[in-house]
C-alpha positions as CSV (number, residue, x, y, z in Angstrom):
1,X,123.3,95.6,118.8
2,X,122.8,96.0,115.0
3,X,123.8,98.9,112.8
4,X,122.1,99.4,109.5
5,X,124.4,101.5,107.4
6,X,122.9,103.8,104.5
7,X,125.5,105.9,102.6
8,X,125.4,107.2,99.1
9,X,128.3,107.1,96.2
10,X,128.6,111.0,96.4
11,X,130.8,110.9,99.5
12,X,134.1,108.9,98.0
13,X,136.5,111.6,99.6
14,X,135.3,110.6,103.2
15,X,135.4,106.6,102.6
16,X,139.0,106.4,105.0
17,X,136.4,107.6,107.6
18,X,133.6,105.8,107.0
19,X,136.1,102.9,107.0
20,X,137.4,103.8,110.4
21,X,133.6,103.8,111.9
22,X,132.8,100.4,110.7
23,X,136.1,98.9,112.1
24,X,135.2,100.8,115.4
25,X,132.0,99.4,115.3
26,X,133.1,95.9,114.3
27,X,136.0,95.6,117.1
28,X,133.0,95.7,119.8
29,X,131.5,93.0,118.4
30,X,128.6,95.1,116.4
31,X,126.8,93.5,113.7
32,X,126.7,95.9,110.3
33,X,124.5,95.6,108.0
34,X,124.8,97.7,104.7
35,X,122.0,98.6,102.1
36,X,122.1,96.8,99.2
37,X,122.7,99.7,96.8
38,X,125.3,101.1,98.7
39,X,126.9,97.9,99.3
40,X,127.0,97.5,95.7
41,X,128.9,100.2,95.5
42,X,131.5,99.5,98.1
43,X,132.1,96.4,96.5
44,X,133.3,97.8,93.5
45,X,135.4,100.6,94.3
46,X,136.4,98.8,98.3
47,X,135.7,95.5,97.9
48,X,137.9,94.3,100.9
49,X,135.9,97.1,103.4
50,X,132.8,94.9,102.6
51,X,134.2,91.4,103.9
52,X,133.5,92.5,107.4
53,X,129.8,93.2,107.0
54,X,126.3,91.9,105.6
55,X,124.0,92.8,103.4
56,X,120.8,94.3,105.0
57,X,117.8,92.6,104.4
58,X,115.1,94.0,106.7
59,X,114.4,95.8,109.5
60,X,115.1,94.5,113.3
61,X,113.9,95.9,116.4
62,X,117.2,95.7,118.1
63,X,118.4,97.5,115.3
64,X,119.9,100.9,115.0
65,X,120.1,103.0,111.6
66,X,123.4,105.2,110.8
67,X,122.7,107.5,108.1
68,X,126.3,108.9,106.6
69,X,125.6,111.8,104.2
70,X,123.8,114.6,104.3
71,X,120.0,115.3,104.8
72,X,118.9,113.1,101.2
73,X,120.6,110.2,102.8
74,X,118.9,110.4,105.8
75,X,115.5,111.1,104.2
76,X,115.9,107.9,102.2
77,X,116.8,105.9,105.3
78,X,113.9,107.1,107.1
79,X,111.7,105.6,104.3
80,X,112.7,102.1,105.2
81,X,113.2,102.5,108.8
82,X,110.4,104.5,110.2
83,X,107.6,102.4,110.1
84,X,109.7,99.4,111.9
85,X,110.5,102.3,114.8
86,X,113.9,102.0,114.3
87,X,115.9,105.1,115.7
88,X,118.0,106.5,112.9
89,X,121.6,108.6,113.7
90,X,122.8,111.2,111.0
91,X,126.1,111.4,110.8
92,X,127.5,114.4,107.9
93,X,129.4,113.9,105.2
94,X,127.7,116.2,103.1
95,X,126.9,120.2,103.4
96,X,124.6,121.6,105.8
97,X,123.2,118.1,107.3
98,X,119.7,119.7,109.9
99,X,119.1,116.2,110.7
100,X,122.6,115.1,111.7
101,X,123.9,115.1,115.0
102,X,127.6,114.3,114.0
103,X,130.1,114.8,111.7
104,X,131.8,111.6,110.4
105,X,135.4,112.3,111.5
106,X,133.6,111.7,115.1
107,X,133.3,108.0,115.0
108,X,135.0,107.9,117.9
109,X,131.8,110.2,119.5
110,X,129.4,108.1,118.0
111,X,130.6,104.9,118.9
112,X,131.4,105.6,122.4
113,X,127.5,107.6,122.7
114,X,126.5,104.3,120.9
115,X,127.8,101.9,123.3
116,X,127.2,104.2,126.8
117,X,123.8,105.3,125.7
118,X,124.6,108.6,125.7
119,X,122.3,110.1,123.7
120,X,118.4,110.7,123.3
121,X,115.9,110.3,121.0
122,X,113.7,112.3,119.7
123,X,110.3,111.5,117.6
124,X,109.8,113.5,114.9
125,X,106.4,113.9,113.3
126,X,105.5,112.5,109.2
127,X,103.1,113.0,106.8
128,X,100.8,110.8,105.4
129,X,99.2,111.6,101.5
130,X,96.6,109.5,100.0
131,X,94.6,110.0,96.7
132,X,90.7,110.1,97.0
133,X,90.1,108.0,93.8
134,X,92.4,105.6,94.0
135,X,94.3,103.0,96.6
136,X,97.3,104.9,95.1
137,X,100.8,104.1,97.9
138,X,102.7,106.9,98.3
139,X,105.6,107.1,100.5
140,X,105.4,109.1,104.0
141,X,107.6,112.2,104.4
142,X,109.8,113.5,107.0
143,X,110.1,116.6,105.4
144,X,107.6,117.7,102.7
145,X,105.3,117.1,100.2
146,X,105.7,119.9,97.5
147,X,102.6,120.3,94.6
148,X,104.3,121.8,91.6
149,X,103.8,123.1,88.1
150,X,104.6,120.4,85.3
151,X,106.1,121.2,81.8
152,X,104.2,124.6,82.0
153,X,105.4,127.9,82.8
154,X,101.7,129.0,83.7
155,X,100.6,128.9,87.6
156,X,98.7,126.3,89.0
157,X,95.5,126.7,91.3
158,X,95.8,124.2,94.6
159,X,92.9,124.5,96.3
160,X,93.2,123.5,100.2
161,X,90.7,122.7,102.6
162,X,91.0,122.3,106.2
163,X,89.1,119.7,107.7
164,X,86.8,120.0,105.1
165,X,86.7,124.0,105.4
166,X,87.5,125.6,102.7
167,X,90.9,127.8,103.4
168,X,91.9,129.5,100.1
169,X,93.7,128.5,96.4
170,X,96.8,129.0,96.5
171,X,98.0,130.5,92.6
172,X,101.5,130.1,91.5
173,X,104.3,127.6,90.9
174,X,103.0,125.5,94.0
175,X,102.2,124.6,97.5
176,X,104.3,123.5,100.0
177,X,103.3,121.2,102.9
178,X,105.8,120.2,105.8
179,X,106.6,118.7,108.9
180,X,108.5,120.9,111.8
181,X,111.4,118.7,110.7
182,X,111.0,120.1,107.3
183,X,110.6,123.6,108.5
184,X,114.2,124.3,107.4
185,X,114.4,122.5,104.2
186,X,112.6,123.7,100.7
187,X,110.2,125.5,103.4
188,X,113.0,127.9,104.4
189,X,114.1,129.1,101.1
190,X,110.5,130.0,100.3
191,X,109.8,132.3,103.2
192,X,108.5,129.8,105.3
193,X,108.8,129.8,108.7
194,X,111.4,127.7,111.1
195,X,110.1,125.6,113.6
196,X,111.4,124.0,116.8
197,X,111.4,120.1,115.9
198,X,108.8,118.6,118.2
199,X,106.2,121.1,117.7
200,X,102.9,119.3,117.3
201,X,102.0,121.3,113.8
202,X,102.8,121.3,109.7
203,X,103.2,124.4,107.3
204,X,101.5,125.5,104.2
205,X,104.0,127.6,102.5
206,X,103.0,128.9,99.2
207,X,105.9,128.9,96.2
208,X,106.1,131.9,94.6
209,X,102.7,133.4,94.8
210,X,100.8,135.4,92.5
211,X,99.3,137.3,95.2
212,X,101.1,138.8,97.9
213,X,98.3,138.0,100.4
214,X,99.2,134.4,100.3
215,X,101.3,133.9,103.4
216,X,102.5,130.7,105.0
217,X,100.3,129.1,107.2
218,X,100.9,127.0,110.3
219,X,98.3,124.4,111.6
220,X,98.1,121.9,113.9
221,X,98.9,118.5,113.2
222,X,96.4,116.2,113.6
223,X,93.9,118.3,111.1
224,X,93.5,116.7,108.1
225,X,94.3,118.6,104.2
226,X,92.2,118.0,101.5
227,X,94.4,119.5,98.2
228,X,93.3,119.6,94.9
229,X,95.6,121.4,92.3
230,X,94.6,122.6,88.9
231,X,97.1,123.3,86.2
232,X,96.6,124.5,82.4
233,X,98.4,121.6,81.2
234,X,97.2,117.5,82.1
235,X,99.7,116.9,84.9
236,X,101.0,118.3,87.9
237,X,103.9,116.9,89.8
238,X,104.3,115.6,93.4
239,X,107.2,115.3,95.5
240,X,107.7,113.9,98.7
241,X,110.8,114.2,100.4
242,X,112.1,114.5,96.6
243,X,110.6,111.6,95.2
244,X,109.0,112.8,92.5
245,X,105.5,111.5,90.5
246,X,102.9,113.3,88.6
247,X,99.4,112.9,88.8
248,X,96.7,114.3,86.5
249,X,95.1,117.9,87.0
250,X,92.0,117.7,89.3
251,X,93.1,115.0,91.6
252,X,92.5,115.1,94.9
253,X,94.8,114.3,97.9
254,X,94.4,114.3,101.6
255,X,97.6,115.3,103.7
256,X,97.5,114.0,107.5
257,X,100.2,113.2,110.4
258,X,101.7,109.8,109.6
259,X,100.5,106.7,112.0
260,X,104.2,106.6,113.0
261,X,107.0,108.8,113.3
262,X,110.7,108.9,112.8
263,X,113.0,107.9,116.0
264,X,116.2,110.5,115.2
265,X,118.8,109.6,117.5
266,X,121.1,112.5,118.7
267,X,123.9,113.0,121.3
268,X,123.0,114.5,123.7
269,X,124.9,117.9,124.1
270,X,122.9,118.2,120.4
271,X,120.8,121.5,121.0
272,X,118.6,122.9,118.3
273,X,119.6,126.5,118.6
274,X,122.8,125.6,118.8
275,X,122.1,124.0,115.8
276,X,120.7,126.6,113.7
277,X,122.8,129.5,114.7
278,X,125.8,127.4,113.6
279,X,124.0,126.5,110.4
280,X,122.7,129.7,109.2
281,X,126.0,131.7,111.0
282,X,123.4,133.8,113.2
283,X,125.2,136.2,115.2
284,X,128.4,135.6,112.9
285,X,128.7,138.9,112.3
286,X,128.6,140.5,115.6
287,X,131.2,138.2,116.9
288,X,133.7,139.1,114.4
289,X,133.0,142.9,115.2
């Protein structure tokens, strides 16, 4: 087996930890692999920690991704990982972490489910955008692609078509498009709804509206969005999974499932309600009464 470690600089506080995982790893004879950017970085500040590992190059199929932060990190190491079906584990060193399954003082946990097999995996829908005038690459997205408002504090107009019916335009700082997987990321602090993680559909969620008529939207997955925002000023900004760009007013986009989707590796006593009752303390209050 090969691990493919991702990390960010952000996490200094836990690097005794992260130390402790690779040197679990290591003493069963797994190959790691670190990014180069985050290698960098460990060998500056822990230069002997990066003796006993390698510099990743590029995906394997005997591979397996360990994503130590929070939800960015893993976001990021689903954008090189994906597409090679390489099943990625989130392991939390950050805040909330939805697309963990552990927290890094568990290494023992994940090395053990690591080596026994113990664990599942589940595949997890993406989305796909493409520019009608243009051979334009964007990235895919796990989470979301977000149509905002650029250097303006005027709304925007994003016009959305559904399989080339017209739908409605949405009028105010945006529109939101996500994945079930993204149903509890930027989608949840804009009313959006929360959906269970292998549900075979995406959300429109419209940010702040000028009309409250315009309500979030679920569809199934395998329709195809046509999107074409309008904005006072020349530009209007994309982000996908928080990579941002900005494209000129009028352009047209199409938004469609992804031709592959993301492996997330969890334990296997991971359970999603579970997982959002502890994250959004549901029920906290009635327990402590």
């Amino acid at each position: 087996m090969k691990i493919a470690l991702f990390g960010n600089e952000y996490h200094r506080e836990m690097m005794a930890d992260i130390e402790h995982l690779v040197d679990q790893l290591l003493s069963h004879s797994i190959e790691v692999q670190v990014e180069p950017s985050y290698l960098d970085f460990l060998q500056t500040h822990h230069a002997s920690f990066c003796a006993r590992v390698k510099r990743f190059e590029e995906p394997h199929s005997d591979m397996v991704a360990l994503s130590i932060g929070g939800d960015g990190t893993f976001l990021r190491t689903a954008k090189v990982v994906a597409a090679h079906h390489i099943p990625i584990m989130g392991i939390n060193a950050g805040h909330l972490g939805y697309l963990t399954t552990a927290h890094i003082n568990q290494s023992q946990l994940v090395v053990d489910a690591l080596l026994s097999g113990n664990y599942r995996i589940e595949p997890r829908s993406m989305l796909q955008v493409q520019r009608l005038d243009d051979d334009t690459a964007f990235p895919y997205a796990l989470n979301e692609v977000a149509l905002l408002r650029q250097d303006t504090s005027s709304m925007i107009e994003v016009d959305v078509l559904i399989d080339g019916t017209p739908l409605t335009t949405y009028k105010g700082d945006g529109l939101l498009v996500c994945t079930p997987t993204g149903s509890t990321a930027y989608n949840l602090s804009v009313g959006g709804p929360v959906l269970e993680p292998l549900s075979r559909c995406m959300v429109l969620s419209p940010i702040s509206p000028h009309a409250l008529t315009m309500r979030p939207v679920v569809i199934r997955d395998d329709a195809s969005l046509t999107i074409t925002t309008n904005s006072r000023t020349a530009l209007y900004q994309v982000s996908i999974d928080g990579e941002s760009l900005v494209l000129p007013s009028g352009t047209a986009l199409t938004i469609t499932r992804a031709p592959h989707q993301a492996q997330v590796m969890l334990l296997k006593d991971y359970n999603f309600a579970s997982t959002l009752r502890t994250k959004l303390m549901w029920g906290k209050g009635n327990r402590e009464e």
